[in-house]
C-alpha positions as CSV (number, residue, x, y, z in Angstrom):
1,X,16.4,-8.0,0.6
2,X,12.4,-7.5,1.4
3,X,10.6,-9.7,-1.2
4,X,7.4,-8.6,-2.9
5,X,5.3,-11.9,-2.7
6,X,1.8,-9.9,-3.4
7,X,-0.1,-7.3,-5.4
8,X,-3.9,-6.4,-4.7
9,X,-6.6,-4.1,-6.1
10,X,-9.8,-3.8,-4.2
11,X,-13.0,-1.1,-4.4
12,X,-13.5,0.1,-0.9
13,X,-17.3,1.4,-1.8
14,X,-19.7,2.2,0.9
15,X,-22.1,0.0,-1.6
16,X,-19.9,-3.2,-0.8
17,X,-20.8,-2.6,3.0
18,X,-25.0,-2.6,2.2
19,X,-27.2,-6.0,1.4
20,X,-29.3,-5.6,-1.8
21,X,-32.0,-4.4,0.0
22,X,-30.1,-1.2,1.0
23,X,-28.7,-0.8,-2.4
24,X,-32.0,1.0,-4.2
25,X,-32.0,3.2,-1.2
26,X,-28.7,4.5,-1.1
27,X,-29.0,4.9,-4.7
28,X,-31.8,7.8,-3.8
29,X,-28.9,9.8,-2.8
30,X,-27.9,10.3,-5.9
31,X,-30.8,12.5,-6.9
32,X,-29.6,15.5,-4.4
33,X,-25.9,14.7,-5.7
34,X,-25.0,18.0,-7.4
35,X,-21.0,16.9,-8.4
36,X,-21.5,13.8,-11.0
37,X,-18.5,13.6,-13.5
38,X,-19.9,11.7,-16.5
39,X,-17.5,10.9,-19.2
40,X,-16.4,10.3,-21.7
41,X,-16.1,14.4,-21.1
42,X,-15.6,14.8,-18.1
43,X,-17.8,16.7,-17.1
44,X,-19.4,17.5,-14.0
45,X,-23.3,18.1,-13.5
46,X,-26.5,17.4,-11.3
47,X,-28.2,14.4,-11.5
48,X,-30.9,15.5,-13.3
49,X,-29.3,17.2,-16.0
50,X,-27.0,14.1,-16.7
51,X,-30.5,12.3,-16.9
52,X,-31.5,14.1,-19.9
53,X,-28.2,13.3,-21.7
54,X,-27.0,9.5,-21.1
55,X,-27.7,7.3,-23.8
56,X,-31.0,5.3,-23.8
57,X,-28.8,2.3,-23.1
58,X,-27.6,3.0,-19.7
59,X,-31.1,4.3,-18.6
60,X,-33.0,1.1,-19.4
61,X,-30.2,-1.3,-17.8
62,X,-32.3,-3.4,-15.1
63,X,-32.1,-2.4,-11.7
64,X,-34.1,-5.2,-10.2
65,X,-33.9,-6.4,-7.0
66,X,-32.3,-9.9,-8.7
67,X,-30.1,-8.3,-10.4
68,X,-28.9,-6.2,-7.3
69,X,-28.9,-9.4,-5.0
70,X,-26.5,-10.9,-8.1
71,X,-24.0,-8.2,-7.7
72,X,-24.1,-8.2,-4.4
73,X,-23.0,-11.6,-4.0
74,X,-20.3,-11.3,-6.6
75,X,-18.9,-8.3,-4.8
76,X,-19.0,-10.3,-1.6
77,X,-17.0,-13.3,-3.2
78,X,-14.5,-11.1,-4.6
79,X,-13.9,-9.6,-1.2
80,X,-13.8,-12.8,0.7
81,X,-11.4,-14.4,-2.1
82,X,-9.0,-11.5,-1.4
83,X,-9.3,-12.1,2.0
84,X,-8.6,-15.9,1.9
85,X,-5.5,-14.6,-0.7
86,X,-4.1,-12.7,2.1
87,X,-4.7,-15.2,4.2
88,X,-2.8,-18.1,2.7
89,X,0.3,-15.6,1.7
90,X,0.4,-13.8,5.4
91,X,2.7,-11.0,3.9
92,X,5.2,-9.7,7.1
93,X,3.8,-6.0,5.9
94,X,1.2,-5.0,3.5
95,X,1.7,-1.7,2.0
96,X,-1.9,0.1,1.7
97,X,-1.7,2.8,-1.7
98,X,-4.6,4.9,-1.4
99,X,-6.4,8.4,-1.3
100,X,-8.1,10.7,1.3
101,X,-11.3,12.2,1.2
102,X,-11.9,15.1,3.8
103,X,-10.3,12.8,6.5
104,X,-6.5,14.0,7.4
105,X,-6.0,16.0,4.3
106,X,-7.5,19.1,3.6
107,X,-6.4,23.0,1.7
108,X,-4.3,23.9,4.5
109,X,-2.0,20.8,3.3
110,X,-2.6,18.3,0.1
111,X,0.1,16.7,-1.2
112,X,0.3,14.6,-3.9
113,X,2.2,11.7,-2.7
114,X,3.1,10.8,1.5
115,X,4.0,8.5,3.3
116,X,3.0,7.8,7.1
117,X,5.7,6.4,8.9
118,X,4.8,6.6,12.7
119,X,4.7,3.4,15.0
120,X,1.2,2.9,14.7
121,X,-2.1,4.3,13.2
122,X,-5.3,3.9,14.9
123,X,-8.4,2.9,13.5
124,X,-11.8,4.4,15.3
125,X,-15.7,3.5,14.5
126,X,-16.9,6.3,12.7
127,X,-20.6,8.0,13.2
128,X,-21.7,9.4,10.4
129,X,-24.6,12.0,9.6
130,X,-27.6,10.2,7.4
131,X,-27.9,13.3,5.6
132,X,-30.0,12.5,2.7
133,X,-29.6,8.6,3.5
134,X,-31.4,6.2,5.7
135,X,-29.9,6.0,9.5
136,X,-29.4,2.2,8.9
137,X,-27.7,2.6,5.3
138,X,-25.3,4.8,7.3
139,X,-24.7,2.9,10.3
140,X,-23.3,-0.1,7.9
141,X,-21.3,2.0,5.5
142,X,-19.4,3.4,8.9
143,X,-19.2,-0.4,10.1
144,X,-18.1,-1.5,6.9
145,X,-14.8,1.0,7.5
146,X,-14.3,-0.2,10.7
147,X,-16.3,-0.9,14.0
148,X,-13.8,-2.1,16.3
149,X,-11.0,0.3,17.7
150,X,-7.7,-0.7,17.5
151,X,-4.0,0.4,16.7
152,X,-2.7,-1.0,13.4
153,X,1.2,-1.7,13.5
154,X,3.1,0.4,10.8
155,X,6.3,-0.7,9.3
156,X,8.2,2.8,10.5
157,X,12.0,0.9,9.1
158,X,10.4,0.1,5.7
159,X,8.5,3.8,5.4
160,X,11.4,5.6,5.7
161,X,13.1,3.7,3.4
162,X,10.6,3.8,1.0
163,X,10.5,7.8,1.4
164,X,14.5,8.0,1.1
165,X,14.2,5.7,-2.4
166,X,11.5,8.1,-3.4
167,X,13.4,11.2,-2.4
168,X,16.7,9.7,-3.9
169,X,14.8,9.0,-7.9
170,X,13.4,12.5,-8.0
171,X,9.7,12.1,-6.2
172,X,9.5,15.0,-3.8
173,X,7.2,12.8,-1.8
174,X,5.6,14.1,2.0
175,X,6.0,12.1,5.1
176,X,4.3,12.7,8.7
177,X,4.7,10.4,11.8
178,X,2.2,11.9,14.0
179,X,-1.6,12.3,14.2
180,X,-3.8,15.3,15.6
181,X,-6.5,14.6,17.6
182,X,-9.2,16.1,15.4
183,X,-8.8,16.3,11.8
184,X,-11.3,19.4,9.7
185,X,-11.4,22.0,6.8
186,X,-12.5,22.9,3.4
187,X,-11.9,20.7,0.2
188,X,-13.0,22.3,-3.1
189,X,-14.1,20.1,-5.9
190,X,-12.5,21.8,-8.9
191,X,-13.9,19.4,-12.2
192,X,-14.8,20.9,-15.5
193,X,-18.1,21.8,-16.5
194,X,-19.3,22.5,-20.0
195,X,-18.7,25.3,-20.2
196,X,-16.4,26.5,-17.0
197,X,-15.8,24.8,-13.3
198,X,-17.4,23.1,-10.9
199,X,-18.0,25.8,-7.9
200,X,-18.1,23.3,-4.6
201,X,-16.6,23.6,-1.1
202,X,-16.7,21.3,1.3
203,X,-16.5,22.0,4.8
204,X,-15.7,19.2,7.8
205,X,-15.9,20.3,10.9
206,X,-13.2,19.5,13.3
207,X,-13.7,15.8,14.7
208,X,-12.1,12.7,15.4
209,X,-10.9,11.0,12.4
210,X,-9.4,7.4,12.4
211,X,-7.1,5.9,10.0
212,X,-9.1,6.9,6.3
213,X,-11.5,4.6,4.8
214,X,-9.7,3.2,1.6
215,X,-6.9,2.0,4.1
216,X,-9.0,1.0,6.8
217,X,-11.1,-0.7,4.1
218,X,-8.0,-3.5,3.8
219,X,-7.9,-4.2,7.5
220,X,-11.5,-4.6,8.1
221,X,-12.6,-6.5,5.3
222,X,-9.3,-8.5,3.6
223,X,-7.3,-8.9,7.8
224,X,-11.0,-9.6,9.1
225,X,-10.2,-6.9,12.0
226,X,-6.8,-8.4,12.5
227,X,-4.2,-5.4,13.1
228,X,-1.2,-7.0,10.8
229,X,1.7,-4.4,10.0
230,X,0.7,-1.8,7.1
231,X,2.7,1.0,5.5
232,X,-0.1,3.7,4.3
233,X,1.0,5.6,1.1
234,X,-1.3,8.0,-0.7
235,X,-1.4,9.4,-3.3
236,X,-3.9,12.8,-4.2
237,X,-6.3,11.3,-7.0
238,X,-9.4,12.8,-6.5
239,X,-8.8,16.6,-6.3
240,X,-7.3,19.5,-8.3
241,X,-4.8,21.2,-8.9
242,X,-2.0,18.8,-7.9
243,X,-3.2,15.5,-9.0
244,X,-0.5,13.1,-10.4
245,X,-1.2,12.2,-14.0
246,X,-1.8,8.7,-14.7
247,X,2.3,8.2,-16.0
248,X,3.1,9.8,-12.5
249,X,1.3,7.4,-10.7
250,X,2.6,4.4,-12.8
251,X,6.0,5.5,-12.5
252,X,5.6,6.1,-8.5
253,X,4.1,2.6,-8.2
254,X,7.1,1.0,-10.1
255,X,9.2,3.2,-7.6
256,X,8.1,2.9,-4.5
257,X,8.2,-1.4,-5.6
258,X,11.7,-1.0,-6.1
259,X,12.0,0.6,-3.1
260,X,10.8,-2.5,-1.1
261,X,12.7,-4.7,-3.2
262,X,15.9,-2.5,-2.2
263,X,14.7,-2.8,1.4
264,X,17.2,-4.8,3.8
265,X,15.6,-7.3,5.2
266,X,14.0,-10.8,5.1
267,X,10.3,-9.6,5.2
268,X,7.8,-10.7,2.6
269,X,5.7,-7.9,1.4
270,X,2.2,-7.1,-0.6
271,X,1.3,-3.7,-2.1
272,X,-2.3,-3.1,-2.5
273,X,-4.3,-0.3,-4.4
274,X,-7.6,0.4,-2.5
275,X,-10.2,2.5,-4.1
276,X,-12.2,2.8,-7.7
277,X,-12.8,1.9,-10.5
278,X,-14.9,4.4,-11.8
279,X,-17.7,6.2,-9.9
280,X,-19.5,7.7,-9.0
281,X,-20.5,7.1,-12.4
282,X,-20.3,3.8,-14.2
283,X,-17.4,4.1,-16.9
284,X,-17.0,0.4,-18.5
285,X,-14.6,1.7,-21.1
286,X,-12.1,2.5,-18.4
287,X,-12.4,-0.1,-16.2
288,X,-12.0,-2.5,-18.7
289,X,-9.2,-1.0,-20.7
290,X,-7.4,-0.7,-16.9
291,X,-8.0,-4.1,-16.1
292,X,-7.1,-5.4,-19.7
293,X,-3.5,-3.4,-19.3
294,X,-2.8,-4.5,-16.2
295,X,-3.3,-8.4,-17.0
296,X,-1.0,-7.6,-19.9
297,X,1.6,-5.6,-17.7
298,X,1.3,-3.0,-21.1
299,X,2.4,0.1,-19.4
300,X,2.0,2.6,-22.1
301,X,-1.9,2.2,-22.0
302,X,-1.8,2.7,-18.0
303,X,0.0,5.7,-18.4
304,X,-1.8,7.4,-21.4
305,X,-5.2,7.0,-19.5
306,X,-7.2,10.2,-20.1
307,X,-7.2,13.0,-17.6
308,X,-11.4,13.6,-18.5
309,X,-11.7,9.7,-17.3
310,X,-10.2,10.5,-13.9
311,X,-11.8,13.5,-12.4
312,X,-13.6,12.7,-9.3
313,X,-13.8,8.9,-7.6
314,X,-12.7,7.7,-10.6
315,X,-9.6,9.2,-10.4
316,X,-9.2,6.0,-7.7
317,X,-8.1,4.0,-10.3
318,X,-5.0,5.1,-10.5
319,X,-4.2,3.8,-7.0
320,X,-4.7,0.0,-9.1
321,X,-2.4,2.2,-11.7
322,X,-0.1,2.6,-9.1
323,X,0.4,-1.0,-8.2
324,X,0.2,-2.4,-11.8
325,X,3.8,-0.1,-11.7
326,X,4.7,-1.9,-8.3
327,X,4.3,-4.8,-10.2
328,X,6.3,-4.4,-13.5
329,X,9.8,-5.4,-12.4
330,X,8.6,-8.5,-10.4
331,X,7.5,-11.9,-11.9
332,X,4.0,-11.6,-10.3
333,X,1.1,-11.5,-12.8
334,X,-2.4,-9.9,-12.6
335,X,-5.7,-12.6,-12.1
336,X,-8.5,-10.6,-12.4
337,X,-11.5,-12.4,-9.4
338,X,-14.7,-10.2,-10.1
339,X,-15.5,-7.3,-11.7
340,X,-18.7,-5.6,-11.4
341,X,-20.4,-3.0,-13.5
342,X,-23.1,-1.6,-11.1
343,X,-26.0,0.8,-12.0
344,X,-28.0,1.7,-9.8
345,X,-30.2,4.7,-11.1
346,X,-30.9,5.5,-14.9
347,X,-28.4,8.1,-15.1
348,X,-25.9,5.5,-15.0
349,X,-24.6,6.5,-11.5
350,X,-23.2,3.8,-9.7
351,X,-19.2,2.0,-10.6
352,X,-17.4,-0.5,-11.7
353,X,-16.4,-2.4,-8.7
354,X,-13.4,-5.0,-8.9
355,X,-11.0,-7.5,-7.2
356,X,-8.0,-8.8,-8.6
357,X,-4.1,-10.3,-7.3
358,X,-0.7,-10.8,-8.7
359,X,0.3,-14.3,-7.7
């Protein structure tokens, strides 16, 4: 039987692809950003309404350019660690749990949980619009998702296992085995207000659209643009209605683990969650009560995680949820390498950024 000899959680922020001198600049951003979730509510809001309400503690944390250039080298270590994990272990397939954003999932189809299972998924440099960012901010956050081309290798035998074992212990899970050649729609952001709901549509335009970032995240920065074999899973955090609650995605973690463990054959295997912790808004309480469970493997607190602490990117931290389930029934324990709160305006925008195994 396959052998789980690996678990990873990474952030996949377009933050960890900037130097410090980008950082105060792409925080500008966030002053036109009209969807901030700030908990402990859960509430979403405009910047500068959310200004008016944090607590005079987060609006006088230092956003110096030292203290940027620190976090920014911490980040980097905690990356390159990972990296040099993967490295040493050289699992035969890593499976990549993640989210979409706008990328191959849209309202015409959004599960909660798939599985792709074709031969191979290709990853494509991206161009990206500035927007209300700097050209060069831009250019490096679409380099840090990938800037070579390339077909990744997909473990087809293992995904439709995996999808069988799901099927088989009640998780109605999607699969596709094909691409399109552009990918486009309309994604609405449906988070509480105050009083009512966020009213926010996104619209993509059809265009070419490469394996997603939080997967492509993995084999640019942790397989150094090496194509090794990859079985992408993904899981629906970040929008409503269908989002898995945080016991869902436990429980789907610690089933699609035994599913690999059930798999026939020799192959060694990591599972990875890519994506969070919280932002776009710093939330220390939930990044540190996740990362506290999962060293402690105590399940109940990953599964009773509040629903107003996951709206939005946050909601990316149950793809580390996910895995610390993966995890449970193996003998592999969590090591947390670098966690980093990051602020970056004095509205507390920003996240918690982190990096940890199971050895």
């Amino acid at each position: 039987m396959a052998k789980i000899v690996l678990g990873a959680g990474t952030s996949h922020s377009p933050m960890l692809a900037l130097n410090a001198e980008q950082w105060p600049r792409y925080s500008q951003g966030d002053l036109q950003h009209q969807e901030l979730v700030f908990p402990p509510e859960g509430w979403a809001m405009p910047y500068d309404e959310a200004l008016a309400r944090v607590p005079a503690a987060v609006k006088e944390k230092p956003l110096t350019n030292e203290v940027f250039e620190a976090q920014v080298d911490a980040c980097q270590r905690g990356i390159a660690e990972l990296a040099r994990t993967f490295d040493d272990v050289r699992p035969d397939v890593t499976v990549i749990i993640s989210d979409d954003q706008d990328e191959w999932f849209f309202e015409d189809n959004m599960p909660t949980f798939a599985v792709f299972w074709g031969d191979s998924v290709p990853i494509k440099p991206r161009t990206l619009a500035a927007g209300f960012r700097a050209p060069d901010i831009m250019q490096s956050i679409a380099d840090g998702y990938g800037d070579t081309a390339m077909d990744v290798p997909v473990a087809s035998d293992l995904g439709r296992h995996v999808i069988e074992h799901l099927i088989a212990h009640d998780f109605d899970v999607s699969h596709f085995t094909y691409l399109h050649d552009k990918y486009g729609g309309t994604v609405a952001r449906r988070y509480p207000k105050e009083h009512g709901e966020l009213d926010s549509v996104r619209n993509t335009e059809p265009r070419d659209q490469g394996l997603p970032h939080g997967f492509a995240f993995v084999v640019k920065r942790l397989f150094d643009n090496e194509p090794r074999t990859i079985l992408p899973v993904f899981e629906n955090t970040c929008y409503p209605p269908n989002q898995p609650t945080a016991k869902r995605s436990y429980e789907f973690g610690r089933a699609v683990g035994a599913a690999v463990r059930s798999w026939e054959s020799d192959a060694t295997v990591a599972i990875i969650g890519s994506g969070g912790l919280s932002h776009f808004v710093v939330d220390e309480w939930l990044d540190r009560t996740v990362l506290k469970a999962l060293e402690e493997k105590d399940a109940e607190t990953l599964m009773t995680l509040p629903r107003e602490r996951l709206y939005s990117a946050a909601s990316e931290t149950q793809n580390w949820v996910a895995v610390g389930g993966a995890m449970a029934d193996t003998d592999l324990n969590f090591e947390l390498i670098e966690y980093v709160p990051v602020y970056r305006t004095p509205a507390g925008t920003g996240g918690g950024w982190a990096f940890g195994r199971w050895t």
